[in-house]
C-alpha positions as CSV (number, residue, x, y, z in Angstrom):
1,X,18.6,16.4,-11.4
2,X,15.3,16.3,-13.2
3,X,14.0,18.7,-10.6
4,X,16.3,21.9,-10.9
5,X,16.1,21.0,-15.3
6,X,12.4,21.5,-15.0
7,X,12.4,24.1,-13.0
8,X,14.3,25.9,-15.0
9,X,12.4,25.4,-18.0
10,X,9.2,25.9,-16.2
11,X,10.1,29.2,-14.4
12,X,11.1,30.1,-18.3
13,X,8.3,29.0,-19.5
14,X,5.8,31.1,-17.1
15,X,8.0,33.9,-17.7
16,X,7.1,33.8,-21.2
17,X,3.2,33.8,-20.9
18,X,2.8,35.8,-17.7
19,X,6.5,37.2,-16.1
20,X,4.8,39.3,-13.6
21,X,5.1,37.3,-10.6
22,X,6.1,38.7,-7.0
23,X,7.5,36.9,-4.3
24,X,7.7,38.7,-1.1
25,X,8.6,38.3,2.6
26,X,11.1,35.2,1.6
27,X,13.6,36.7,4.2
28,X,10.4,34.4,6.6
29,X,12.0,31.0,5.5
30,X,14.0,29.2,7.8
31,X,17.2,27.7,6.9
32,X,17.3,23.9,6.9
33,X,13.7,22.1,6.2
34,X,10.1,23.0,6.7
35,X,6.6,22.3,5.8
36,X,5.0,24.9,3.0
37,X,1.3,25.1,3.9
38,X,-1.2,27.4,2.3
39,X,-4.8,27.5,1.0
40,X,-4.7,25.5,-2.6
41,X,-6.7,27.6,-5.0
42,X,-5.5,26.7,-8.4
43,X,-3.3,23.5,-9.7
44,X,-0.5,25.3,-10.6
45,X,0.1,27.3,-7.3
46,X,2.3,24.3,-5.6
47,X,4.3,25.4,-8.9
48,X,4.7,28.8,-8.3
49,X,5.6,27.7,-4.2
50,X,8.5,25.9,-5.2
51,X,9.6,28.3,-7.5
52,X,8.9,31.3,-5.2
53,X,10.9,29.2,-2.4
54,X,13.6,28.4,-4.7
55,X,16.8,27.2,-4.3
56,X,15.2,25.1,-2.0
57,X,14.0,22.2,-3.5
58,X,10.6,20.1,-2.2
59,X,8.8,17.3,-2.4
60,X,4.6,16.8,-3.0
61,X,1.7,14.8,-2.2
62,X,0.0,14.1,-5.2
63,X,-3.1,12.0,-5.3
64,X,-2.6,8.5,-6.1
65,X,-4.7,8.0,-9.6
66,X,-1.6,10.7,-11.3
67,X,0.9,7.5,-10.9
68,X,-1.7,5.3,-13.2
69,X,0.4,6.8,-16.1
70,X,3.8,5.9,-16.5
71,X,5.2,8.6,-18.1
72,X,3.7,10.9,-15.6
73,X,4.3,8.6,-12.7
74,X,8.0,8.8,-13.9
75,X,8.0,12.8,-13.9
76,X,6.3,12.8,-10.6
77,X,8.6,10.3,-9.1
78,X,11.4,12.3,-10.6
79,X,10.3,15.5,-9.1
80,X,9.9,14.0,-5.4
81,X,5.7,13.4,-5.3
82,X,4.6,10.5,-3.9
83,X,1.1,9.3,-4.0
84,X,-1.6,9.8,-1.9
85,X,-5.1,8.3,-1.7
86,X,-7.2,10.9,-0.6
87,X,-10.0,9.2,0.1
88,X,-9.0,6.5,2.9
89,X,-5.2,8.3,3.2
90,X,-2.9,5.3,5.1
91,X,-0.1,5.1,7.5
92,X,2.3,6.4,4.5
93,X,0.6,9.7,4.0
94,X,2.5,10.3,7.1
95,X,5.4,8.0,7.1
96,X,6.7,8.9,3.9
97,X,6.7,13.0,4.5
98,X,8.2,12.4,7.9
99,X,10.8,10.1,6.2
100,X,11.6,12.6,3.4
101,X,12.1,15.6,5.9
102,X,14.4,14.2,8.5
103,X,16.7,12.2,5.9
104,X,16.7,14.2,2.9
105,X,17.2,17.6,2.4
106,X,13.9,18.4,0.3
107,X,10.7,20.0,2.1
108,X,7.3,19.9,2.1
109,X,4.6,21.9,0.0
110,X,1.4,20.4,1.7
111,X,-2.4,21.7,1.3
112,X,-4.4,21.6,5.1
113,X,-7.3,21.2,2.7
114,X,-6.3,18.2,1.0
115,X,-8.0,19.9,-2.6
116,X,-9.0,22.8,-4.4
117,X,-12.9,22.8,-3.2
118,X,-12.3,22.5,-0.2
119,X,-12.0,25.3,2.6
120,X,-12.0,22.9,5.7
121,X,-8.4,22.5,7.5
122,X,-7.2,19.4,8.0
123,X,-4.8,17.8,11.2
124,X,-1.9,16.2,8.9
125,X,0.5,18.8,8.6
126,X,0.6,19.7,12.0
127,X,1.6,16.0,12.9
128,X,4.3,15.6,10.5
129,X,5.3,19.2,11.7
130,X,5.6,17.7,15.4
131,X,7.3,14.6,14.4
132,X,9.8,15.8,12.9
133,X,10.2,19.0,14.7
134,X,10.4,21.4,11.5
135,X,8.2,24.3,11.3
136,X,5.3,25.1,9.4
137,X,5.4,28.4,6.3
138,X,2.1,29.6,5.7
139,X,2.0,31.1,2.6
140,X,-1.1,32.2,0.1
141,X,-1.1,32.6,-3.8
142,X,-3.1,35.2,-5.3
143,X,-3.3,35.7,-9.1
144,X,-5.0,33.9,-12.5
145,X,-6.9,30.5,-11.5
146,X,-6.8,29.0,-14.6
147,X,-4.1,28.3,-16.9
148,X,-5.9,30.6,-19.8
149,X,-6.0,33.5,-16.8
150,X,-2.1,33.4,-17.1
151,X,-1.7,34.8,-20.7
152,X,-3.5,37.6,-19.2
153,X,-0.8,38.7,-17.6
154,X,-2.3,39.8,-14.3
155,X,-0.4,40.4,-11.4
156,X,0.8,36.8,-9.3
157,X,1.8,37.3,-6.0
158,X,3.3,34.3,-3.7
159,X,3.8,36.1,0.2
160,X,5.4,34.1,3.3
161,X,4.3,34.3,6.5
162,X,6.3,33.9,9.4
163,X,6.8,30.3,10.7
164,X,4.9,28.4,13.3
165,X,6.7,26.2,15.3
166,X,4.5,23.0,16.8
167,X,6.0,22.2,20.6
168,X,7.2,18.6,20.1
169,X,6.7,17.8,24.0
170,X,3.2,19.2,23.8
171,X,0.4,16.1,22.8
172,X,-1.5,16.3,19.8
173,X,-4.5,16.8,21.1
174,X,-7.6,17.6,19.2
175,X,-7.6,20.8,21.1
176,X,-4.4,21.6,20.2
177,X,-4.6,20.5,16.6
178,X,-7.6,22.9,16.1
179,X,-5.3,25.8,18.0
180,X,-2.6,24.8,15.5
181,X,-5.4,25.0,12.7
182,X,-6.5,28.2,13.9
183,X,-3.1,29.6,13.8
184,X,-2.5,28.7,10.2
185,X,-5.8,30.2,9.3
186,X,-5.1,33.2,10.9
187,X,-1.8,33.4,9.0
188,X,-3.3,32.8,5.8
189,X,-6.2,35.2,6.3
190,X,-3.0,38.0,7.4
191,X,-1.1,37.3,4.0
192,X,-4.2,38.0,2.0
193,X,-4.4,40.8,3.4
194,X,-1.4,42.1,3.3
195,X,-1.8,41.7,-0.7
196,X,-5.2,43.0,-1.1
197,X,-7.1,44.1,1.7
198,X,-10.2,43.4,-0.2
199,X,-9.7,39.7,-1.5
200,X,-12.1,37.5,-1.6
201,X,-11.2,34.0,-3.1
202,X,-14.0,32.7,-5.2
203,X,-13.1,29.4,-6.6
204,X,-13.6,28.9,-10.4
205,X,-15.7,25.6,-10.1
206,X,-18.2,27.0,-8.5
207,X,-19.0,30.1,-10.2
C-alpha cells in the first residue's frame, strides 16, 4: 500500500519541479515478472524506472548501511528494498531476489554495476535471471544527474529495450556470463543511441 501512495506523490512531486519526462518503447515489457537492468548514473534513476514501468510495481537492492535508520529502514522495507552489503555481497543477495520474483508478483530494478562510479558489469543479474527463468529489460536513463539539474527542466528520457532471455538449461559459465554481459551492454549502448546519437555519459563525481 505504501508503494503505490508514494508513487503517487512522488510522480506528483517530479512533475512539479521538472514534468518533462518521456518514456518510450514500454510496449518491450513483458507481461508477468522480469529483471530491470540498466547502467545507474544518478540516485534517483531507479525512481524514474519504476515509475516509467508503472503499474508494475518492483522491488530494490539497496546497500545495507540505508537500513541503520529506522525511519528509512521502515520506508525501504515498505517499498520492497532489501539490503545489500556491497562489499562481501552473501548468499541472500541472490536468495532473496530469486525468492521475491517467483513468489510475489513484484520485479526487479537491478544495476550490473553494483554503483554509480562504476562502468564494469557484473554476473548477478544474469544468475537470478536463469534461476528463475524471467527475462532481463535493459533500459538507460538520460537526463539531469543531480537533483538541482531537475529544476532545470531539461528533457528526461527513460527507453526499454527489448528483453533478453537467459536459457535456463544452458550452464552459467563464465563464458556465457560475459556473452550475457556483452549482450546487455550492447543493449544499453543501442538505447543511448537511439536518444541521442551523440551521448556521452560523464558522471558528476568525477568532473
Amino acid at each position: 500500500m505504501l508503494y503505490s501512495i508514494l508513487r503517487v506523490l512522488i510522480r506528483i512531486f517530479l512533475f512539479i519541479i521538472n514534468g518533462n519526462a518521456h518514456y518510450q518503447h514500454k510496449e518491450r515489457l513483458p507481461k508477468g515478472n522480469y529483471i530491470l537492468v540498466g547502467p545507474h548514473r544518478t540516485w534517483f534513476d531507479p525512481i524514474y524506472y519504476a515509475l516509467a514501468a508503472s503499474p508494475k510495481k518492483f522491488g530494490f537492492m539497496a546497500k545495507q548501511e540505508l537500513f541503520k535508520n529506522p525511519i528509512i529502514k521502515w520506508i525501504l522495507v515498505n517499498c520492497n528494498a532489501f539490503p545489500v552489503d556491497r562489499d562481501h555481497p552473501g548468499p541472500s543477495a541472490i536468495k532473496t531476489p530469486v525468492k521475491m520474483l517467483r513468489k510475489s508478483d513484484l520485479s526487479l530494478i537491478m544495476f550490473p554495476s553494483g554503483t554509480r562510479h562504476s562502468e564494469e558489469l557484473k554476473g548477478g543479474a544474469a544468475l537470478i535471471a536463469q534461476l528463475t527463468g524471467v527475462p532481463l529489460v535493459p533500459t538507460v536513463y538520460q537526463g539531469p544527474l543531480t537533483f538541482k539539474q531537475l529544476f532545470s527542466r531539461k528533457r528526461i528520457t527513460v527507453e526499454f529495450g527489448e528483453p533478453i532471455y537467459v536459457d535456463r538449461k544452458t550452464k552459467l559459465t563464465e563464458e556465457q556470463q560475459a556473452k550475457i554481459e556483452k549482450q546487455m551492454q550492447a543493449a544499453f549502448d543501442k538505447l543511448d543511441k537511439s536518444i541521442n546519437p551523440d551521448f556521452k555519459y560523464i558522471d558528476p563525481a568525477k568532473k
